[in-house]
Biotite code that builds the C-alpha atoms (Angstrom):
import biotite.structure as struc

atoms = struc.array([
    struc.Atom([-11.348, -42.307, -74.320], chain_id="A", res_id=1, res_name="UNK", atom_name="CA", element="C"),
    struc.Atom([-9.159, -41.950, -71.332], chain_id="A", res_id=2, res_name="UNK", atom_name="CA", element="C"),
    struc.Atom([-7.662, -45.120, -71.924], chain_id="A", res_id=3, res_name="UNK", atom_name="CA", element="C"),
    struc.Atom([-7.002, -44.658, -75.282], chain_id="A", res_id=4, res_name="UNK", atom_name="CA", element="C"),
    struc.Atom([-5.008, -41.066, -74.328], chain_id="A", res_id=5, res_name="UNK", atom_name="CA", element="C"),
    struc.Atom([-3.309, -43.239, -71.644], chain_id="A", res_id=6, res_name="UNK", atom_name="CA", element="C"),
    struc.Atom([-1.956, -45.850, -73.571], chain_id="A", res_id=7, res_name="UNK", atom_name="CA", element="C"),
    struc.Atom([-0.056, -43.201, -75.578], chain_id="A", res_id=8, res_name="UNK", atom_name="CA", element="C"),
    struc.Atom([1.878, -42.642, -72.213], chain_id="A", res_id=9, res_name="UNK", atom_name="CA", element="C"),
    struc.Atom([5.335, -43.546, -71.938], chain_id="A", res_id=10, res_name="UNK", atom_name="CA", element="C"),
    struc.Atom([7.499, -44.464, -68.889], chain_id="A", res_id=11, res_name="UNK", atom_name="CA", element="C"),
    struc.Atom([8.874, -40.689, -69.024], chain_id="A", res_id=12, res_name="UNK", atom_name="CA", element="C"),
    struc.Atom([5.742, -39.157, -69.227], chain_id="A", res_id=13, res_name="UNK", atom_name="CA", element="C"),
    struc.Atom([3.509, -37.705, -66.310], chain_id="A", res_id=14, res_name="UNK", atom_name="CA", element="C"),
    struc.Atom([-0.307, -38.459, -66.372], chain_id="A", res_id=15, res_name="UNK", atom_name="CA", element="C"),
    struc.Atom([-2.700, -36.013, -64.518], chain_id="A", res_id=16, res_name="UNK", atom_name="CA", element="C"),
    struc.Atom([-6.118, -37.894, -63.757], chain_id="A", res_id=17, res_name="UNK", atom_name="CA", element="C"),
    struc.Atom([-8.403, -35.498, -61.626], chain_id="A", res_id=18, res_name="UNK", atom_name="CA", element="C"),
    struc.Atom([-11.557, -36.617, -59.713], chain_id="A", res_id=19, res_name="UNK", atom_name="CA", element="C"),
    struc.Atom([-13.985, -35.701, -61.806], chain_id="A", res_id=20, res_name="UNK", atom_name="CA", element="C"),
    struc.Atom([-13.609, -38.045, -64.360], chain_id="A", res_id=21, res_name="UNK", atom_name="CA", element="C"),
    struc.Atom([-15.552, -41.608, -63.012], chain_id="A", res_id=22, res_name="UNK", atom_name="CA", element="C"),
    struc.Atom([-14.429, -44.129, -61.709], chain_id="A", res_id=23, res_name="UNK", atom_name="CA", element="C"),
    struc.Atom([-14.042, -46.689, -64.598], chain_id="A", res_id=24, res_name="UNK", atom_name="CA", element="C"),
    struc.Atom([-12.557, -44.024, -66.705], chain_id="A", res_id=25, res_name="UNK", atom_name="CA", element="C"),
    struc.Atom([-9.994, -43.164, -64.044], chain_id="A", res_id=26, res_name="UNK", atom_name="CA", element="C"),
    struc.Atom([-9.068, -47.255, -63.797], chain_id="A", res_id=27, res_name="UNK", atom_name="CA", element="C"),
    struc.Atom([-8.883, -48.048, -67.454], chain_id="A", res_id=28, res_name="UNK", atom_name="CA", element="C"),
    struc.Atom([-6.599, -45.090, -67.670], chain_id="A", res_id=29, res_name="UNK", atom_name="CA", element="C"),
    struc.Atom([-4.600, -46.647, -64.981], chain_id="A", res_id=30, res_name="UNK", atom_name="CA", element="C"),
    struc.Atom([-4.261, -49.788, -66.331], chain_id="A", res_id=31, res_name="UNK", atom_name="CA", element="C"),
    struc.Atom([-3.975, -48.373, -70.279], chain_id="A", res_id=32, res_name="UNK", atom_name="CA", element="C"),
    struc.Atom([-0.728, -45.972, -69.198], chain_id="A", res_id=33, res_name="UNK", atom_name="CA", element="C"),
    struc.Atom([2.771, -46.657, -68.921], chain_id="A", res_id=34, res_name="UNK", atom_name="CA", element="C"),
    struc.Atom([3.279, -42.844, -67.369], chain_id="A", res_id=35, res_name="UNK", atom_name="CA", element="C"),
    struc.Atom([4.139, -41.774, -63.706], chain_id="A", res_id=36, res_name="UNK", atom_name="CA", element="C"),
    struc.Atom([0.510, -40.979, -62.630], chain_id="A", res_id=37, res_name="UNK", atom_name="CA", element="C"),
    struc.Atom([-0.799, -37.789, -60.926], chain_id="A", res_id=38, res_name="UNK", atom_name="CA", element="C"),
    struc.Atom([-4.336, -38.266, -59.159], chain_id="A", res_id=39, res_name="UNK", atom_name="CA", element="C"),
    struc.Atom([-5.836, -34.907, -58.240], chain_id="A", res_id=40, res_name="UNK", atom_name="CA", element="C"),
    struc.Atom([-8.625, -36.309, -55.979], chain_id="A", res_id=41, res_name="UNK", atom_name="CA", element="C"),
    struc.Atom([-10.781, -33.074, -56.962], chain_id="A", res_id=42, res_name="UNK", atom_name="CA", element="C"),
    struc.Atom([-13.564, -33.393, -56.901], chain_id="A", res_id=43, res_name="UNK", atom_name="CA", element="C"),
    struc.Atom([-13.911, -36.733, -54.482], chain_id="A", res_id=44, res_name="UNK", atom_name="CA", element="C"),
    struc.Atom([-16.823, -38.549, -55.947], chain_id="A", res_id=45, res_name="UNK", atom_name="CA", element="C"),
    struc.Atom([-15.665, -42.231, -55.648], chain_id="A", res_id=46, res_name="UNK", atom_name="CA", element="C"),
    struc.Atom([-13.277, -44.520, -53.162], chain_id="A", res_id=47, res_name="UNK", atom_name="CA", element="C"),
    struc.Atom([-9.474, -43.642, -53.954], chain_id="A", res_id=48, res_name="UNK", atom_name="CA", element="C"),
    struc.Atom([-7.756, -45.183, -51.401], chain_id="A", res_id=49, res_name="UNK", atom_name="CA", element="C"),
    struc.Atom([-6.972, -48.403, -53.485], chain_id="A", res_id=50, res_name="UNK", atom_name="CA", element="C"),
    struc.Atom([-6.265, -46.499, -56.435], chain_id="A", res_id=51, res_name="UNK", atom_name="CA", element="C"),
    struc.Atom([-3.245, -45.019, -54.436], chain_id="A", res_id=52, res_name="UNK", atom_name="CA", element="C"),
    struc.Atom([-0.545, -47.853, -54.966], chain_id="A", res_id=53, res_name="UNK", atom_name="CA", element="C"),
    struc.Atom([-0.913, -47.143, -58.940], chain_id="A", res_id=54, res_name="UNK", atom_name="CA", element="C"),
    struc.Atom([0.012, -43.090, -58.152], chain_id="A", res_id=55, res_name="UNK", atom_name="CA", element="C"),
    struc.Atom([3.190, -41.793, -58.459], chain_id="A", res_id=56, res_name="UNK", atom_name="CA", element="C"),
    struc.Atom([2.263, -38.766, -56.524], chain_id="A", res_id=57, res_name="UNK", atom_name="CA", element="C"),
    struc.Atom([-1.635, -37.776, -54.811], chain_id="A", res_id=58, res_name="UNK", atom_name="CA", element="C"),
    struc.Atom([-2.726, -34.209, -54.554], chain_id="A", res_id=59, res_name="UNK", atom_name="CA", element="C"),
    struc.Atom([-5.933, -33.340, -52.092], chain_id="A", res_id=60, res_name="UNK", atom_name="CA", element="C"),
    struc.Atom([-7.257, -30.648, -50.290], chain_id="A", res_id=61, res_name="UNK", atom_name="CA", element="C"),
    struc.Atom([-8.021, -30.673, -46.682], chain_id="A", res_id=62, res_name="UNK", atom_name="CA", element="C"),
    struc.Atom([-11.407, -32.000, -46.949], chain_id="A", res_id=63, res_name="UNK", atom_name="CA", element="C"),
    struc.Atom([-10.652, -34.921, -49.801], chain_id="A", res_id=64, res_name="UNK", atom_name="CA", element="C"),
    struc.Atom([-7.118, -35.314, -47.823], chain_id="A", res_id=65, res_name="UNK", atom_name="CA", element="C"),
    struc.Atom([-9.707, -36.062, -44.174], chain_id="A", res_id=66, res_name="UNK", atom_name="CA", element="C"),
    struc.Atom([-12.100, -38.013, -46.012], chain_id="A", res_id=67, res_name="UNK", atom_name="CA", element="C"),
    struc.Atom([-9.782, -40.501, -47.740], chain_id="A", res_id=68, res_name="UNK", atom_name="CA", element="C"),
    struc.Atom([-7.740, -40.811, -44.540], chain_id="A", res_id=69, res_name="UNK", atom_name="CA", element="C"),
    struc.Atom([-10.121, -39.475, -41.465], chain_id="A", res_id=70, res_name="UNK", atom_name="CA", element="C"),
    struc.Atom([-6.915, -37.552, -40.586], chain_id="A", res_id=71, res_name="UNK", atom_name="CA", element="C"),
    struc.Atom([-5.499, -33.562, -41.089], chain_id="A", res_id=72, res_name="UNK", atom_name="CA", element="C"),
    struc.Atom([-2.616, -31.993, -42.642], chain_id="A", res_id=73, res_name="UNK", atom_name="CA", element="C"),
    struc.Atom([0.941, -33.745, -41.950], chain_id="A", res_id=74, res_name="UNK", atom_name="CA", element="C"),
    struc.Atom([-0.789, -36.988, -40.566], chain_id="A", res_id=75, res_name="UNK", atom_name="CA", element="C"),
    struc.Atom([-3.163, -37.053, -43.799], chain_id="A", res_id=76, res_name="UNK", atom_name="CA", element="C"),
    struc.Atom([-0.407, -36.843, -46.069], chain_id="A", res_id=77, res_name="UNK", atom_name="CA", element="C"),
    struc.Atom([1.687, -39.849, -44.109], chain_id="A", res_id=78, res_name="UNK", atom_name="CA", element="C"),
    struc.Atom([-1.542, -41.436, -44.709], chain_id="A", res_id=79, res_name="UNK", atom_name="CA", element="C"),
    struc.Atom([-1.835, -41.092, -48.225], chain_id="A", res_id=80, res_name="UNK", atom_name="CA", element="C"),
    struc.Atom([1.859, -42.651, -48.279], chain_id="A", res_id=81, res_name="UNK", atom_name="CA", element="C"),
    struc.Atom([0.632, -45.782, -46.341], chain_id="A", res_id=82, res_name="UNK", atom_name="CA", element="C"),
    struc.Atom([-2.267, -46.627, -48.258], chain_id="A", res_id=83, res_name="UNK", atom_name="CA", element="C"),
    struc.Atom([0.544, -46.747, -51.258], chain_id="A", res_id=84, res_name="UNK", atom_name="CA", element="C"),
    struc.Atom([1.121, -43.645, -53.039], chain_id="A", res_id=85, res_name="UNK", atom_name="CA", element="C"),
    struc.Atom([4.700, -43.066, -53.841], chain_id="A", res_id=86, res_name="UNK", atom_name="CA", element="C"),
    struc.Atom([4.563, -38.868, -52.877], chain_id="A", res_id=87, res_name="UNK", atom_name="CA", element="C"),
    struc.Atom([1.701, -37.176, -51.072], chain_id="A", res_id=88, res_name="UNK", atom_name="CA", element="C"),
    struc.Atom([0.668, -33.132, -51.161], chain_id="A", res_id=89, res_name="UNK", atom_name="CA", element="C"),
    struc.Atom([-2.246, -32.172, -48.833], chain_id="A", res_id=90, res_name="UNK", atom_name="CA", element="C"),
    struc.Atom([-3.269, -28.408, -50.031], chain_id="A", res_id=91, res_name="UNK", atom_name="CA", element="C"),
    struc.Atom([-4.122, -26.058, -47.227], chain_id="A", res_id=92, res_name="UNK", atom_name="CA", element="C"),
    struc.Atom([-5.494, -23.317, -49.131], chain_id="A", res_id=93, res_name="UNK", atom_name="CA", element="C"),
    struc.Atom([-4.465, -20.002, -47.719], chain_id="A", res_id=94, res_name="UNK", atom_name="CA", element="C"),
    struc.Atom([-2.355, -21.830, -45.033], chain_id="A", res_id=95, res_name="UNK", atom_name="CA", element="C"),
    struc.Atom([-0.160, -23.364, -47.883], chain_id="A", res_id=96, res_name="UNK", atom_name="CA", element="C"),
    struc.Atom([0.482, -27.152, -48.701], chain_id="A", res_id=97, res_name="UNK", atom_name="CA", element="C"),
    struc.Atom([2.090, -30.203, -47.263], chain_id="A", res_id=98, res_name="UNK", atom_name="CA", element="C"),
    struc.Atom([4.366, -32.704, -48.995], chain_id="A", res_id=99, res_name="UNK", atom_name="CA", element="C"),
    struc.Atom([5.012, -36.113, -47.419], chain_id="A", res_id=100, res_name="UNK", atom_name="CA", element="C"),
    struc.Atom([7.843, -38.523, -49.656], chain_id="A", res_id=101, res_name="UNK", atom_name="CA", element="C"),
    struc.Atom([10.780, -40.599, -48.948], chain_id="A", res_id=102, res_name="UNK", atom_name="CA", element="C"),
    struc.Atom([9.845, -40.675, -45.173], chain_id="A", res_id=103, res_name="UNK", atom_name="CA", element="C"),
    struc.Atom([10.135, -36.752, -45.185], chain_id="A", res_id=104, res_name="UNK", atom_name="CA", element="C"),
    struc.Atom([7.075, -34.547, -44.986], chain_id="A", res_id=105, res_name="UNK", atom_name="CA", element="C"),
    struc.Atom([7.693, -30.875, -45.448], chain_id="A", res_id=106, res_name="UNK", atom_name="CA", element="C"),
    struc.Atom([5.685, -27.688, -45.003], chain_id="A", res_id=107, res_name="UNK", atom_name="CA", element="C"),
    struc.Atom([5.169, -25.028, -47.930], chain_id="A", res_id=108, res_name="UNK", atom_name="CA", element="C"),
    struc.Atom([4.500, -21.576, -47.134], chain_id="A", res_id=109, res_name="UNK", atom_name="CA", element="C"),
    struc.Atom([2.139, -20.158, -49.335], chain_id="A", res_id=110, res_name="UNK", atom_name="CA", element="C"),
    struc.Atom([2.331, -17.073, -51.428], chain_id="A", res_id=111, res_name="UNK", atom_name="CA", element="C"),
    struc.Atom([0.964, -13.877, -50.996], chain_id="A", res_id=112, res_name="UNK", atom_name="CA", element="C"),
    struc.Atom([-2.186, -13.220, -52.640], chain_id="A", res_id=113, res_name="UNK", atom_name="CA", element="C"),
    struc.Atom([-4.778, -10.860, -52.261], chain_id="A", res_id=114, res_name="UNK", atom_name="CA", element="C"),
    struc.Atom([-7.576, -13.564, -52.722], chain_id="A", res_id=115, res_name="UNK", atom_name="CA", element="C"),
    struc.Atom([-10.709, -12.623, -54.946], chain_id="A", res_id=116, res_name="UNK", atom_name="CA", element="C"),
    struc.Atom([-11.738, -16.126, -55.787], chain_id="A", res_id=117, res_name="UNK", atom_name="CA", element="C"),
    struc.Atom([-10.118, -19.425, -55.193], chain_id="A", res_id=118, res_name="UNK", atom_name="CA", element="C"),
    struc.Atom([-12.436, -21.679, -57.945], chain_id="A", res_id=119, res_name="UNK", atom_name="CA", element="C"),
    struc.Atom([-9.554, -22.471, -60.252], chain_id="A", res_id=120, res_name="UNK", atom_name="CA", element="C"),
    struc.Atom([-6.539, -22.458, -57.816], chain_id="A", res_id=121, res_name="UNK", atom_name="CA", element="C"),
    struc.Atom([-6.703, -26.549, -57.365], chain_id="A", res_id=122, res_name="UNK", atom_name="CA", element="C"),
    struc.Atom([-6.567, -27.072, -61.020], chain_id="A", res_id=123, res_name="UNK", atom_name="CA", element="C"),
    struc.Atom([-3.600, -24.631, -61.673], chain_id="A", res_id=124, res_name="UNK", atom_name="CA", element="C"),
    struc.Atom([-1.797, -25.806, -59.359], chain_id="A", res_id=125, res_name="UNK", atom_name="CA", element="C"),
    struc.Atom([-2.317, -29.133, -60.276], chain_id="A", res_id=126, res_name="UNK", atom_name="CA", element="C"),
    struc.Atom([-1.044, -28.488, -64.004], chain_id="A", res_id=127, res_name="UNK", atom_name="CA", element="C"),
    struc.Atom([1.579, -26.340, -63.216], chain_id="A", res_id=128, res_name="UNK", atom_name="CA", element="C"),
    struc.Atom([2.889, -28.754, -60.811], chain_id="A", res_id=129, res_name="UNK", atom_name="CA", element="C"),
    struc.Atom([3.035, -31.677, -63.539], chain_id="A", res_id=130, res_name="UNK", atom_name="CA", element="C"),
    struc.Atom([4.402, -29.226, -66.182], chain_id="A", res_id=131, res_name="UNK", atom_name="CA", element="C"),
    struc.Atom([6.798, -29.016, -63.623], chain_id="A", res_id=132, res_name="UNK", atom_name="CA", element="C"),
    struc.Atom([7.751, -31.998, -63.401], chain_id="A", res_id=133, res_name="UNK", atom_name="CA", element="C"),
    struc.Atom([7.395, -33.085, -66.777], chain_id="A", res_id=134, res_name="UNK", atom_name="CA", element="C"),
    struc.Atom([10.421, -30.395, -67.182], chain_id="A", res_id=135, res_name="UNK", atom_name="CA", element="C"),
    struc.Atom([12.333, -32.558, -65.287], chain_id="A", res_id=136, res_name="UNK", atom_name="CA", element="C"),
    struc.Atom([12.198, -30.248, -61.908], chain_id="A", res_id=137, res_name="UNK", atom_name="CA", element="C"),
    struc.Atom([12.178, -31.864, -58.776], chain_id="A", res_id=138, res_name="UNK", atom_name="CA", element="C"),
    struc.Atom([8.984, -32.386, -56.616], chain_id="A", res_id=139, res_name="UNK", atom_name="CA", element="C"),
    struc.Atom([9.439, -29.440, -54.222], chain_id="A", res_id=140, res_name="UNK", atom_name="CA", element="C"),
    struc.Atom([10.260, -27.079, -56.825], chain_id="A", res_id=141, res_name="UNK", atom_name="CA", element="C"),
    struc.Atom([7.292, -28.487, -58.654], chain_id="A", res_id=142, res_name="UNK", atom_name="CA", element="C"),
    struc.Atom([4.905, -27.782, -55.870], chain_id="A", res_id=143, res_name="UNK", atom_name="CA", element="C"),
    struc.Atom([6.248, -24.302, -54.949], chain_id="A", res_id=144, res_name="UNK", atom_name="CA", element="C"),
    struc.Atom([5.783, -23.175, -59.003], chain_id="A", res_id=145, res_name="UNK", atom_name="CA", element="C"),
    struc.Atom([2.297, -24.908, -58.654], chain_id="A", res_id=146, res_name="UNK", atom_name="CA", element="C"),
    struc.Atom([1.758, -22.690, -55.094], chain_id="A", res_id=147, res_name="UNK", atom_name="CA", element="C"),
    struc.Atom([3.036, -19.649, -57.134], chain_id="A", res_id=148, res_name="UNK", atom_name="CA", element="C"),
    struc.Atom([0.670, -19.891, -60.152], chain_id="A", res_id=149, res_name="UNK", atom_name="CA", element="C"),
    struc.Atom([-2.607, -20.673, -58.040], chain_id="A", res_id=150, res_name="UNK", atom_name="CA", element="C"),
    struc.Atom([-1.744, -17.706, -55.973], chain_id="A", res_id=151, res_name="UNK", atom_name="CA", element="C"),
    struc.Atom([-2.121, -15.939, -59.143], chain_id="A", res_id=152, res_name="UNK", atom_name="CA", element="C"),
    struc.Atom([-5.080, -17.339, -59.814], chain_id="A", res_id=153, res_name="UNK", atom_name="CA", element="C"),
    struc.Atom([-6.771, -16.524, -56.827], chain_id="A", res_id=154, res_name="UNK", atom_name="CA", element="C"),
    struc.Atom([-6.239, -12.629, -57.364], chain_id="A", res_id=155, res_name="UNK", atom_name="CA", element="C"),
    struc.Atom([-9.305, -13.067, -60.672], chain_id="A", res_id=156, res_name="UNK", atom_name="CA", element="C"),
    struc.Atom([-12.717, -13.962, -60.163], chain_id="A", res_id=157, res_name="UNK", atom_name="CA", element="C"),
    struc.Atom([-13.576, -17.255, -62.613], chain_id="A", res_id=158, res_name="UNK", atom_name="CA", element="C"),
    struc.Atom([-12.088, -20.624, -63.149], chain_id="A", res_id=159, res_name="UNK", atom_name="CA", element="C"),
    struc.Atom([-10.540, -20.606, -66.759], chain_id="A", res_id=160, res_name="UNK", atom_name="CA", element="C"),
    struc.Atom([-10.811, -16.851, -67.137], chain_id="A", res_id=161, res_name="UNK", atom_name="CA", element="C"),
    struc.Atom([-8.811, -16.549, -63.574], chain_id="A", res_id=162, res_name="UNK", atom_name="CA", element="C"),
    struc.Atom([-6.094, -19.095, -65.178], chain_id="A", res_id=163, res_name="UNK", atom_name="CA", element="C"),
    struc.Atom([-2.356, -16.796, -65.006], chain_id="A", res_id=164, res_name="UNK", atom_name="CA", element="C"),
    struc.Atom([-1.450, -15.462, -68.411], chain_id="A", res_id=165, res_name="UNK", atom_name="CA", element="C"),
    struc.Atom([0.819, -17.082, -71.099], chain_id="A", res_id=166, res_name="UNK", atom_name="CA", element="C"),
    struc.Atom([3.559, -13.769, -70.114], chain_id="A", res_id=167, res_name="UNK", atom_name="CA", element="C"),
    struc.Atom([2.998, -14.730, -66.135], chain_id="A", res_id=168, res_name="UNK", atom_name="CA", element="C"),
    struc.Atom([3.563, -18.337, -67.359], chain_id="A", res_id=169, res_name="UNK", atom_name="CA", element="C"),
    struc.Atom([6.830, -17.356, -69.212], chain_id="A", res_id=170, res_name="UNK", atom_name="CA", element="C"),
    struc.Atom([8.132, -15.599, -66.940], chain_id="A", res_id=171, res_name="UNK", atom_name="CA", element="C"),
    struc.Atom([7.180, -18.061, -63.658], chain_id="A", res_id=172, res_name="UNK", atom_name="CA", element="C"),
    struc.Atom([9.559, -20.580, -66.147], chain_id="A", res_id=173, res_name="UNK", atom_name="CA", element="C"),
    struc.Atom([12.506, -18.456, -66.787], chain_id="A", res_id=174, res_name="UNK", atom_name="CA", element="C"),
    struc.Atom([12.674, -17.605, -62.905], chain_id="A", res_id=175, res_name="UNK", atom_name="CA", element="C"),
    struc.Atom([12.703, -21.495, -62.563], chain_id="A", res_id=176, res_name="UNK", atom_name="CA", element="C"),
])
């Protein structure tokens, strides 16, 4: 199945693969797309390192970030660039994100959030981040929606009942 979605990729398209699909399913998907991929190493249940050259961009939290690389924050995310992916974000939770591309690795503040739960925060940022992008918005602004919508999330107990609404959504895009 993943494969077969993949192949309907084209070279202007973005392609989110997340963790918790397996590991074949993640590689025919690689091989099947024609897409700039996203890996979201969430949740790390297989080696990823030598899936990296095939990403366009990585996304991992701390812990996924240290276990891939045995490193932390900034030097994690250069890490992620030298085992081949093209952009690198490290996610810091309440302390924010990291970006590493082009030989530049940048610190994001993160929003203010009163935090209530933080299940579903990964994932939105994750998808707001490739909407983002898909739209044609640069990386950083990418991210900094993606930081801006998971600090919504955060404020609502759940995972897809925590998810901001269609209106926050709307309104997050016009501001863009």
């Amino acid at each position: 199945e993943a494969a077969s979605f993949a192949g309907q990729t084209g070279p202007e398209d973005w392609l989110l693969l997340q963790g918790n699909l397996s590991l074949p399913a993640t590689e025919a998907a690689l091989r099947a797309n024609s897409a700039r991929v996203i890996l979201n190493t969430a949740p790390l249940r297989w080696p990823v390192a030598e899936l990296l050259a095939s990403c366009h961009l990585v996304i991992a939290n701390t812990v996924e970030a240290e276990s891939v690389t045995g490193l932390t924050a900034k030097a994690a995310a250069a890490r992620l660039l030298a085992l081949g992916a093209r952009a690198a974000i490290v996610t810091l939770g309440g302390a924010g994100a990291i970006l590493a591309e082009s030989g530049t690795i940048q610190r994001f503040a993160p929003p203010r959030a009163h935090v209530v739960d933080s299940t579903g925060a990964g994932d939105t940022l994750c998808g707001m981040l490739a909407a983002g992008l898909a739209r044609g918005l640069p990386l950083p602004r990418a991210l900094a929606l993606g930081q801006i919508a998971a600090a919504d999330c955060v404020t609502r107990p759940g995972a897809f009942a925590a998810l901001p609404s269609t209106a926050f959504l709307h309104a997050l895009w016009e501001a863009a």
